[in-house]
C-alpha positions as CSV (number, residue, x, y, z in Angstrom):
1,X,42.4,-21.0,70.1
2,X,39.6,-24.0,70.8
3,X,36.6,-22.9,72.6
4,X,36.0,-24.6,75.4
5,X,35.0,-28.1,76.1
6,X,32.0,-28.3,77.9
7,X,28.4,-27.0,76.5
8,X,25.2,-26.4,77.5
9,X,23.6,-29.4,77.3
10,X,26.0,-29.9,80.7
11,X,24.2,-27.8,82.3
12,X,21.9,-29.4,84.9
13,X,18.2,-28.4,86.0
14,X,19.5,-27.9,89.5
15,X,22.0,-25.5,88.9
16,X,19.7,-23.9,86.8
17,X,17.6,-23.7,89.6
18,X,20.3,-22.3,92.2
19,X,20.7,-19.5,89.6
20,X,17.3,-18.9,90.0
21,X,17.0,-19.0,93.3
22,X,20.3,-17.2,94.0
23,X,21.4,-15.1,91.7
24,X,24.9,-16.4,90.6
25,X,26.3,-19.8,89.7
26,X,29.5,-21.2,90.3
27,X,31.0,-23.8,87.4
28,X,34.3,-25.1,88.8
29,X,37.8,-25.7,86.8
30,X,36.1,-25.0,83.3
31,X,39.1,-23.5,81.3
32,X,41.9,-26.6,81.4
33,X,45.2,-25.0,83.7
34,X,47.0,-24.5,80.4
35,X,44.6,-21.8,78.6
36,X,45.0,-20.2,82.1
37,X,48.3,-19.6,82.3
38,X,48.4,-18.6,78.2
39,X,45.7,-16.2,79.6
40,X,47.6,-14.6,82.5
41,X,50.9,-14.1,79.8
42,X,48.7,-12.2,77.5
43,X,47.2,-9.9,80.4
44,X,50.9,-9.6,81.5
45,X,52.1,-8.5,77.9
46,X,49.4,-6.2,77.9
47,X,49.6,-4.5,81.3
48,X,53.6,-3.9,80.4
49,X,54.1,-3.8,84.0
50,X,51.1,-1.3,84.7
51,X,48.5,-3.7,86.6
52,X,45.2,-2.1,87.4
53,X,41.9,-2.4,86.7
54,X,42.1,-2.9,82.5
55,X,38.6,-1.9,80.7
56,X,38.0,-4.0,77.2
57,X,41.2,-5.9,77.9
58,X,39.3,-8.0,74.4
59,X,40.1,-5.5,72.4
60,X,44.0,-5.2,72.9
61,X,44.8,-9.0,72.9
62,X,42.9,-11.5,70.4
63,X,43.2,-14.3,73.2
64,X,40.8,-12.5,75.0
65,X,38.4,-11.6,72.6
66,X,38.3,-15.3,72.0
67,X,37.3,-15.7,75.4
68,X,34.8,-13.2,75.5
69,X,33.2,-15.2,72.3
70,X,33.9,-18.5,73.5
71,X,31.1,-20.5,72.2
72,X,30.8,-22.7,75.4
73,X,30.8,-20.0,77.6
74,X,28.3,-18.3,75.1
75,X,26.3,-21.1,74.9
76,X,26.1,-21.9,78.7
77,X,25.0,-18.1,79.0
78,X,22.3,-18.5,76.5
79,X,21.0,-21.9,78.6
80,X,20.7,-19.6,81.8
81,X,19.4,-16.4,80.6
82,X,17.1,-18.1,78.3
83,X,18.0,-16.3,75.2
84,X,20.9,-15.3,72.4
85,X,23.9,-13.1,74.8
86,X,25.8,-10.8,72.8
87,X,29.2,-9.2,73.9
88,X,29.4,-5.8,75.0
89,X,32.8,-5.6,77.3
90,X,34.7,-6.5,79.8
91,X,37.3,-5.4,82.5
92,X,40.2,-6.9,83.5
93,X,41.0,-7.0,87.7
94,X,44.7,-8.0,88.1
95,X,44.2,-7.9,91.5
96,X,48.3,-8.3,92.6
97,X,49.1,-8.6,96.1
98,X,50.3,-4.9,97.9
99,X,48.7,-3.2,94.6
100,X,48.4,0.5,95.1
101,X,46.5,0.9,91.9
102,X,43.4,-1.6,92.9
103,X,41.0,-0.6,95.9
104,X,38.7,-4.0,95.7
105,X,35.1,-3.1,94.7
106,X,31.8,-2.1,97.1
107,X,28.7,-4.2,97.5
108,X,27.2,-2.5,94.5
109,X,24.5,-3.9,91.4
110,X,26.1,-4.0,87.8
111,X,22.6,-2.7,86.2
112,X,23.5,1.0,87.9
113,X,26.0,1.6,85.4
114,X,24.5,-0.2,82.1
115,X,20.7,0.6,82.7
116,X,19.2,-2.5,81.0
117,X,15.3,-3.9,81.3
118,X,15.4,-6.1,84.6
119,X,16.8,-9.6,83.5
120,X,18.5,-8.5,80.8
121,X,22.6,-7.8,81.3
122,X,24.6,-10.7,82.3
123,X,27.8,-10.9,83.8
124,X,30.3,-14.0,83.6
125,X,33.5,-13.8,85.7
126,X,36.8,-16.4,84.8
127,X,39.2,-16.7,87.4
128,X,42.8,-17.8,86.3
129,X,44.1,-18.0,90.1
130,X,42.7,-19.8,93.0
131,X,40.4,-17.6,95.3
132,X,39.6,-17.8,98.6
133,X,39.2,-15.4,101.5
134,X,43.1,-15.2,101.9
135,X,43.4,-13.1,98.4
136,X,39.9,-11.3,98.7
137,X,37.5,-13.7,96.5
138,X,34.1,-12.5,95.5
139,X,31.7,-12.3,98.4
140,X,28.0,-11.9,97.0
141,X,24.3,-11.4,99.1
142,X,22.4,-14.3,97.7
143,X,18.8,-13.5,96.9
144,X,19.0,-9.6,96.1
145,X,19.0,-10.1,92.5
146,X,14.9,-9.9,93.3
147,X,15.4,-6.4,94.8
148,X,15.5,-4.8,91.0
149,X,17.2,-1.2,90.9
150,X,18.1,-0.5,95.2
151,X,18.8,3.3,96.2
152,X,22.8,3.7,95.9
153,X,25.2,6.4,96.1
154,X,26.7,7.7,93.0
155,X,30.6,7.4,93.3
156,X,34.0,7.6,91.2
157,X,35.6,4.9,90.3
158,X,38.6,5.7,88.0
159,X,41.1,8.5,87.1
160,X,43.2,9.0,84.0
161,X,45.4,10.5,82.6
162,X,46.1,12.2,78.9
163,X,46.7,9.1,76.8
164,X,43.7,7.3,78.6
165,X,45.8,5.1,80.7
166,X,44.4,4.8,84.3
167,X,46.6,6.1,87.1
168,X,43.9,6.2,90.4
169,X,41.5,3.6,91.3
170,X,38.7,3.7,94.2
171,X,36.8,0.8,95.3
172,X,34.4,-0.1,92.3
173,X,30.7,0.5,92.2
174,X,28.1,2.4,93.1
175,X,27.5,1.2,96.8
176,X,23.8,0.4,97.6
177,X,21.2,0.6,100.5
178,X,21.1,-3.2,101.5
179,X,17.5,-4.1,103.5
180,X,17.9,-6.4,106.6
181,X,17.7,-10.0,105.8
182,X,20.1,-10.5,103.3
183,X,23.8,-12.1,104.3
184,X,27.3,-11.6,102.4
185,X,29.0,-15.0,101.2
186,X,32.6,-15.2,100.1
187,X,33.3,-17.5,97.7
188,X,36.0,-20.2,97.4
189,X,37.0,-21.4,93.9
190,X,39.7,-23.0,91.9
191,X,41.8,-21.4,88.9
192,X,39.3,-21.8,85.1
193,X,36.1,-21.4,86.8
194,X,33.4,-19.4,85.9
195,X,31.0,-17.1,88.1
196,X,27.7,-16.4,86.3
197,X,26.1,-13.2,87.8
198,X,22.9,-11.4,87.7
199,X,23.2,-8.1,87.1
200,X,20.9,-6.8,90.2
201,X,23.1,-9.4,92.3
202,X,24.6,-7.3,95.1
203,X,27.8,-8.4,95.3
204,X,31.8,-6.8,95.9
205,X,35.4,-7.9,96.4
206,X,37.8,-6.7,99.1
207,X,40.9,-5.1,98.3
208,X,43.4,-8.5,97.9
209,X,45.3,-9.0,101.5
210,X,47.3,-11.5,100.7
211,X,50.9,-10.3,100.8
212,X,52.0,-13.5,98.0
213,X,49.1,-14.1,96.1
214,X,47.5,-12.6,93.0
215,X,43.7,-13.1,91.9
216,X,43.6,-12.3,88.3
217,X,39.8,-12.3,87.1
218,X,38.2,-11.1,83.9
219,X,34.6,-10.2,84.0
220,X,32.8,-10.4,80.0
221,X,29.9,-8.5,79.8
222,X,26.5,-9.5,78.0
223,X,23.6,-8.6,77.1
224,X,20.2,-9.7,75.3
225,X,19.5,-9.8,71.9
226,X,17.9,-6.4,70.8
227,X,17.8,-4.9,74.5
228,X,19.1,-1.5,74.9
229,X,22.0,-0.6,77.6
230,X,24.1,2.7,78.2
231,X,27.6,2.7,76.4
232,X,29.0,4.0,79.4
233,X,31.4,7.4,79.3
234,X,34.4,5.1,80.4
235,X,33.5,1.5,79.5
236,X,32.7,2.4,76.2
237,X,29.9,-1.0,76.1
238,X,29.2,-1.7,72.4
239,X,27.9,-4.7,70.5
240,X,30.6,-7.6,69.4
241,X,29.9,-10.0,67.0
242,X,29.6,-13.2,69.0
243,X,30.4,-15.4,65.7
């Protein structure tokens, strides 16, 4: 499987200055349509017909370990956050219209659950279907990725049962106490792209509404070279060999 195309020398001063400034970046329609749709067969295979939220999707299907180590994205990862990114995991939203085993996900910070030095865990989101308000695309709160750790309240997100497999989902996240000042934005954005998140970026997704129209998204978790996180009792986090 190629990597893919573009690299980080594509990466403009401006945008990384809207990272900056903002906490999250948008690159549009950077997988090419085909390596989507090979993408959403493989998370089909997979699922076998059980579509929920899939933790370290990577690690059952070698396509997606190849996207989790993709040296372009890698490399465009490295460019923002200013140093090497190594692989720790991913989950896997299927996100299919009427799903009774998705509940969306809270406005919530990604650094309550992995516990890393300010700065250091990254998150990159690819999106294999078209996402707008209509199928519940991400909506962040620009800005609040300056807040560091915010108060939030401690809440369950999953429930399994004996072989592991997940049969109960609540909304993601631990939700947070939001000051004033600080307005939610949902996104819009085409099939391949990729959404580059801070991990103290408040941020959520509504359950999907649309009654005809999935919005499959993996997020690939990162974090910097030689900086601790927590494994996680569920997400089991470890370090991948990015090469």
């Amino acid at each position: 499987m190629a990597d893919a195309t573009r690299t980080a020398e594509q990466m403009t001063s401006r945008q990384l200055e809207f990272y900056a400034e903002n906490g999250y970046l948008l690159v549009g329609e950077f997988l090419p349509a085909e390596r989507c749709d090979l993408l959403v067969q493989e998370a089909d295979r997979v699922a076998a017909g059980h579509y929920t939220n899939m933790l370290n999707l990577h690690d059952r299907s070698q396509h997606f370990h190849q996207l989790l180590t993709d040296k372009g994205i890698l490399a465009l990862a490295d460019t923002i956050q200013k140093a090497r990114m190594i692989p720790i995991g991913s989950i896997f939203f299927f996100c299919k219209p009427g799903n009774d085993l998705e509940s969306g996900s809270v406005p919530h910070q990604d650094n309550y659950s992995v516990k890393s030095p300010p700065g250091s865990y990254f998150v990159c989101g690819v999106a294999l279907d078209d996402a707008d308000d209509s199928n519940g695309s991400l909506v962040v709160y620009p800005g609040t990725h300056r807040l560091g750790d915010l108060p939030n309240e401690p809440s369950k997100n999953f429930e399994f049962d004996e072989t592991g497999r997940i049969t109960k989902v609540y909304p993601i996240g631990n939700p947070v106490t939001l000051p004033a000042g600080y307005a939610p934005l949902q996104l819009k954005y085409p099939r391949g792209s990729l959404i580059f998140l801070h991990a103290h970026l408040v941020h959520g997704a509504p359950k999907n509404p649309s009654p005809t129209k999935w919005r499959r998204k993996m997020y690939m978790h990162y974090i910097k070279d030689g900086d601790p996180f927590w494994p996680g009792w569920n997400a089991r986090r470890r370090l991948i060999d990015r090469d």
